[in-house]
C-alpha positions as CSV (number, residue, x, y, z in Angstrom):
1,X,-3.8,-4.4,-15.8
2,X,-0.8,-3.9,-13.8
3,X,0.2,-0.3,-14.2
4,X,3.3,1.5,-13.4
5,X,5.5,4.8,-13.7
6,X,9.2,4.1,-13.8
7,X,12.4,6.1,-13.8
8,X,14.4,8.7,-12.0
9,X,12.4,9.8,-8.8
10,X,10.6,12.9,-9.7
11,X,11.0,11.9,-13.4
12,X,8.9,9.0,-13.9
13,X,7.1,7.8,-17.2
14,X,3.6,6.0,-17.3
15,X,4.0,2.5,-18.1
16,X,2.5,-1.3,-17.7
17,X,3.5,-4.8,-17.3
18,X,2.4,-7.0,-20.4
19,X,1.0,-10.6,-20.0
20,X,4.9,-11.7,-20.5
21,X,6.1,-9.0,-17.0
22,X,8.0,-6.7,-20.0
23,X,7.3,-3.2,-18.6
24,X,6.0,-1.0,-21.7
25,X,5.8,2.6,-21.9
26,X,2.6,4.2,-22.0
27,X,4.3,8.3,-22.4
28,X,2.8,8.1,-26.0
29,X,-0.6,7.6,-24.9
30,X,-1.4,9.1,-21.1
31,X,1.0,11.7,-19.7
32,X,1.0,10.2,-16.2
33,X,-0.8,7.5,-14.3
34,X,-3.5,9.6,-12.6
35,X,-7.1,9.9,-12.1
36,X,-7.8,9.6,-16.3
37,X,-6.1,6.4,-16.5
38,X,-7.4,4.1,-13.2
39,X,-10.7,5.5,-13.3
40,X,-13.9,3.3,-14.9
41,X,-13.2,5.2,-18.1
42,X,-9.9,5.4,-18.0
43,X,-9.3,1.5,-17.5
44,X,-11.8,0.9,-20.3
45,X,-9.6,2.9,-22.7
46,X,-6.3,1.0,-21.8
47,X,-8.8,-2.6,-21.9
48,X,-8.9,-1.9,-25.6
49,X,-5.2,-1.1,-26.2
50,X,-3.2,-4.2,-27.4
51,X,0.4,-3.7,-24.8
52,X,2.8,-5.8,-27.3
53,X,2.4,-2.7,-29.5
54,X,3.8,0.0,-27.0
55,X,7.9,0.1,-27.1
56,X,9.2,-2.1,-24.6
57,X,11.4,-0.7,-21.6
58,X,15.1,-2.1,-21.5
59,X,16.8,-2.9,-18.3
60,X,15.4,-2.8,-14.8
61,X,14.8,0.6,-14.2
62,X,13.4,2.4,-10.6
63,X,9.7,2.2,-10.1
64,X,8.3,5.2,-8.3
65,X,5.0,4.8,-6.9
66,X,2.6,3.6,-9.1
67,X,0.1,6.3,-9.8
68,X,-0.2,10.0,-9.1
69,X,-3.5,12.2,-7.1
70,X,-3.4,10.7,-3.8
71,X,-5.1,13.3,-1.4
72,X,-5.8,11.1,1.1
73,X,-3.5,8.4,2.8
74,X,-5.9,6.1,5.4
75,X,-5.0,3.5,7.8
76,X,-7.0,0.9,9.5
77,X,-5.5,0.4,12.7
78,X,-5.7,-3.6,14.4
79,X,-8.0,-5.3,11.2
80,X,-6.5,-8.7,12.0
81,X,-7.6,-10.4,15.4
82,X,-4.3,-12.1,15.7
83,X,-2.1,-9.0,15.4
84,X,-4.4,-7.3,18.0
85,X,-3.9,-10.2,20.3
86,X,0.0,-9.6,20.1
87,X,-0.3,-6.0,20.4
88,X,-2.1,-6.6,23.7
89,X,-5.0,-4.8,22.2
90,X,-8.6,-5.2,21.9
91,X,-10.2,-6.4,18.7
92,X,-11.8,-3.5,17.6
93,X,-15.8,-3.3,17.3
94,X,-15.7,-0.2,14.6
95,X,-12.7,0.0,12.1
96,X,-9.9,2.1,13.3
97,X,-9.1,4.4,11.3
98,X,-5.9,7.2,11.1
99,X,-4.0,8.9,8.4
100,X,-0.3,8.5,7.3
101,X,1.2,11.8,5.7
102,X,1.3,12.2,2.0
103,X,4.9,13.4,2.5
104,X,5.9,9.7,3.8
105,X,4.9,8.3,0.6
106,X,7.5,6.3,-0.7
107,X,8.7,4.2,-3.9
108,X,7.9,0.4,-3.4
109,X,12.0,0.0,-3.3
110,X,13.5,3.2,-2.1
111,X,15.1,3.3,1.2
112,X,13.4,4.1,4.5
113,X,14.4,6.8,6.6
114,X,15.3,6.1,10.0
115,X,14.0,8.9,12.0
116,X,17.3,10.7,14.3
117,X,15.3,9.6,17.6
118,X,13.5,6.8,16.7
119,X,14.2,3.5,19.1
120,X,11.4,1.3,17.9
121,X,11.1,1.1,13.6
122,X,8.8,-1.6,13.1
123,X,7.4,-3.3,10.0
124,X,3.6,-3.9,8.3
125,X,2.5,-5.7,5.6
126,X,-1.0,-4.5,4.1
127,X,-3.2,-4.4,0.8
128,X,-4.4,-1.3,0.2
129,X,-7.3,0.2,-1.6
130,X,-7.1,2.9,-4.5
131,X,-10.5,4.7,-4.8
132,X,-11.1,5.1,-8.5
133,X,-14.8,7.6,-8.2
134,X,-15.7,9.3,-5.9
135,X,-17.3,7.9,-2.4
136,X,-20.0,9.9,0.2
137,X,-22.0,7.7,2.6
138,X,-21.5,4.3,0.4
139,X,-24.1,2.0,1.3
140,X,-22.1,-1.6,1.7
141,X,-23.4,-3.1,-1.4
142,X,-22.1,0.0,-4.1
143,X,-18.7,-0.1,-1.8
144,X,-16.7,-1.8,-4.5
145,X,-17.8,0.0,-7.4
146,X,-15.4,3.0,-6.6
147,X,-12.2,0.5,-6.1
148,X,-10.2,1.3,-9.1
149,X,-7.6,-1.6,-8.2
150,X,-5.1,-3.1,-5.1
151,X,-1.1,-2.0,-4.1
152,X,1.3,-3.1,-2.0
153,X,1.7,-1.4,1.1
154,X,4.8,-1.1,3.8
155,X,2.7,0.6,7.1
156,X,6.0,1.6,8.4
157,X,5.7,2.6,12.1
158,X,7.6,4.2,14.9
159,X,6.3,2.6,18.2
160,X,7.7,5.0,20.1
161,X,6.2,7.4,19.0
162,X,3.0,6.0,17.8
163,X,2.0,4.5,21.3
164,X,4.6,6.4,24.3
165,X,4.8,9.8,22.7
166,X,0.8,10.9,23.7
167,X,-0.7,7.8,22.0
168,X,-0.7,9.5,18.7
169,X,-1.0,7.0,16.1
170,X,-0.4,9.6,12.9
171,X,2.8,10.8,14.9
172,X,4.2,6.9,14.5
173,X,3.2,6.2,11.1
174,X,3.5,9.3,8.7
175,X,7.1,10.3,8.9
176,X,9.1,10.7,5.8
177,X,9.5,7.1,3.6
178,X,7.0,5.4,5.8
179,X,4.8,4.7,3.1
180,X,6.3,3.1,0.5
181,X,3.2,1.7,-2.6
182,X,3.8,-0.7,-5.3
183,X,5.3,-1.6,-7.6
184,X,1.9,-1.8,-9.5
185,X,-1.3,-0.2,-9.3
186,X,-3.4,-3.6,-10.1
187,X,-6.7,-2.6,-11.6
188,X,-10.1,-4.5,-9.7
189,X,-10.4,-6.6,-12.7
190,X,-7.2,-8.0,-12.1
191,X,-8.3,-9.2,-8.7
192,X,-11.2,-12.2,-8.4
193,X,-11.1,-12.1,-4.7
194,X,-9.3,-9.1,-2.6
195,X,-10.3,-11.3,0.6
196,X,-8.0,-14.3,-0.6
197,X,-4.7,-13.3,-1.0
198,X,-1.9,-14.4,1.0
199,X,0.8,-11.4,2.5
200,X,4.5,-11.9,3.7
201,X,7.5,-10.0,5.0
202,X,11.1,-11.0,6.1
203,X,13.8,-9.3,7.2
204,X,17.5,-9.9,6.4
205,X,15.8,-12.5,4.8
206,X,14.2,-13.9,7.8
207,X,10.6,-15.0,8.0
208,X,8.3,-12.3,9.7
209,X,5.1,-12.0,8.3
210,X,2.9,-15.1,6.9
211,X,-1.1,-14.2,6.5
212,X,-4.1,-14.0,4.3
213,X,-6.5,-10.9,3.8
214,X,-9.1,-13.6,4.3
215,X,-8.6,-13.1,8.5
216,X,-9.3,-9.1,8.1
217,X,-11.9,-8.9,10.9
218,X,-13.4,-5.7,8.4
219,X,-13.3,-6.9,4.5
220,X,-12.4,-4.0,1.7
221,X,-15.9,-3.7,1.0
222,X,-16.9,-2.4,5.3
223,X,-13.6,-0.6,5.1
224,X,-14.5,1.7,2.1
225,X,-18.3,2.5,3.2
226,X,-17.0,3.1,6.7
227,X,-14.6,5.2,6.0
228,X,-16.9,7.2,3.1
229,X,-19.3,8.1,5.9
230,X,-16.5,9.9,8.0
231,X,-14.9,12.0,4.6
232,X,-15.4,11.8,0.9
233,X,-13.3,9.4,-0.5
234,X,-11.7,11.3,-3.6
235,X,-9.9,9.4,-6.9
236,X,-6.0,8.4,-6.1
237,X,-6.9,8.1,-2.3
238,X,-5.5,4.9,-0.9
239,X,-6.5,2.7,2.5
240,X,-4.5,0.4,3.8
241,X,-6.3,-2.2,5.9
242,X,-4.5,-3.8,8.7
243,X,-1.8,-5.9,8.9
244,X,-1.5,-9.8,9.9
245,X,0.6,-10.6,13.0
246,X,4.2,-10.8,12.9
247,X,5.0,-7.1,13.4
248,X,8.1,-6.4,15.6
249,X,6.5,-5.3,18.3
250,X,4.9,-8.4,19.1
251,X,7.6,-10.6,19.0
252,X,8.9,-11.9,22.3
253,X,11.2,-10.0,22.7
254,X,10.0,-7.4,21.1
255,X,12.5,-6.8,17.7
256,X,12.8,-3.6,16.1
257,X,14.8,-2.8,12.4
258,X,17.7,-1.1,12.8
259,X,20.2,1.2,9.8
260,X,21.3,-1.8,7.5
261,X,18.2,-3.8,7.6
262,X,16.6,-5.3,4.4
263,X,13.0,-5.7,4.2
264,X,11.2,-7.3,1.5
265,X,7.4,-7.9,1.4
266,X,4.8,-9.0,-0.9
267,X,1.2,-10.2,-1.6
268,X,-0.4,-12.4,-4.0
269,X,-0.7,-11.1,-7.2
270,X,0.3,-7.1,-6.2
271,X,4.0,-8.0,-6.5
272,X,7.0,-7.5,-4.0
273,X,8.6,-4.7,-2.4
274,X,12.6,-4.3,-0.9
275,X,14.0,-1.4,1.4
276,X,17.2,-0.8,3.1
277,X,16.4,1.1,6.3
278,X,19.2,4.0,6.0
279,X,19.9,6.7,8.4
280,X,18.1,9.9,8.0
């Protein structure tokens, strides 16, 4: 199931995309798209319900990101070999991992901010991981069993200030609007194969970004019992796990976005995404 919340930010309504993409509204059923709704349970309750029933939402309204409780906002830093090669980087022999701030959590098409001294805003496509039950020291084999589903993910990053200011990696990627998620939430079941789906981005239209989570040197399943043995992994939290190369700073020369720019991004079955980058 692909599910959404829609509407004014701050105002959103719980909804879901039928077979046919018509976005229903779920209000009259859940009260938001949180932990009740994506977890085991939850998704076993909606399984039963028949969408074409539920009123149908008019027009193209805002999507906000696509479920509510995220505590916990990981990244894993250099999970394709290629993108470490043009980041002049080593592959890595232990999943890197850092955290984006819950305050840059972003709709999937809101603008992005443009920090006031940032020189170098670059671009990453990712999947990310929604936990859906809890996770302590996961063996590798029960890893997948607390996935509730897949999103779209923007890594936005400030290279300045991710790799020049101190080499602090949170300090590049978790200012305000650098994580926009969606537009859906698309439950496990959804999902035959999170290691064989193809991921783009352009800018302005121009191709940037062409890869397939089947190069991740670290699959989902390694990413989610690595991390669960370094914190608890609660419900809502989300990992994003690497990005393919193409990123900005690798070009040659290196090309950063700029106030005006459009990005759009996608990935096989999650949906798309589009920001203007905007002045702060």
């Amino acid at each position: 199931m692909k599910l959404v919340r829609y509407g004014k930010e701050g105002y959103e309504k719980p909804g879901a995309i039928d077979a046919g993409g018509g976005l229903r509204d779920l209000s009259s059923l859940v009260e938001d798209i949180d932990v009740s709704v994506f977890s085991p349970e939850g998704q076993r309750r909606l399984a039963a319900l028949d969408l074409r029933s539920l009123p149908r939402v008019s027009g193209e309204p805002r999507l906000g990101v696509p479920f509510v409780g995220i505590s916990k906002f990981i990244g894993i830093g250099l999970n394709y070999a290629d993108h470490a090669a043009e980041s002049n980087m080593p592959v890595p022999k232990e999943p890197i991992m850092f955290l984006k701030a819950t305050t840059s959590i972003n709709g999937p098409n809101d603008d992005v901010k443009m920090p006031p001294h940032s020189t170098k805003l670059d671009w990453e496509v990712e999947l990310g991981i929604v936990i859906g039950s809890q996770a302590r020291y996961v063996p590798l084999e029960r890893a997948m069993r607390h996935v509730a589903g897949y999103v779209l993910i923007n890594d936005v990053s400030e290279r300045q200030f991710q790799l020049e200011r101190g080499s602090q990696w949170d300090k590049g990627k978790g200012c305000d609007t650098f994580g926009p998620i969606g537009p859906y939430l698309v439950t496990a079941d959804e999902i035959a194969d999170p290691q064989k789906l193809s991921l783009w981005l352009d800018v302005n239209g121009e191709a940037m970004q062409r890869g397939s989570t089947s190069t991740m040197v670290f699959d989902c399943r390694q990413i989610v019992s690595y991390c669960s043995h370094y914190m608890t992994l609660r419900p809502g939290d989300v990992i994003a796990t690497g990005t393919p190369p193409g990123v900005g700073m690798g070009k040659k020369p290196p090309r950063f976005l700029a106030v005006g720019d459009v990005v759009t991004l996608g990935i096989e079955g999650l949906g798309k995404q589009r920001q203007r980058i905007v002045a702060s």
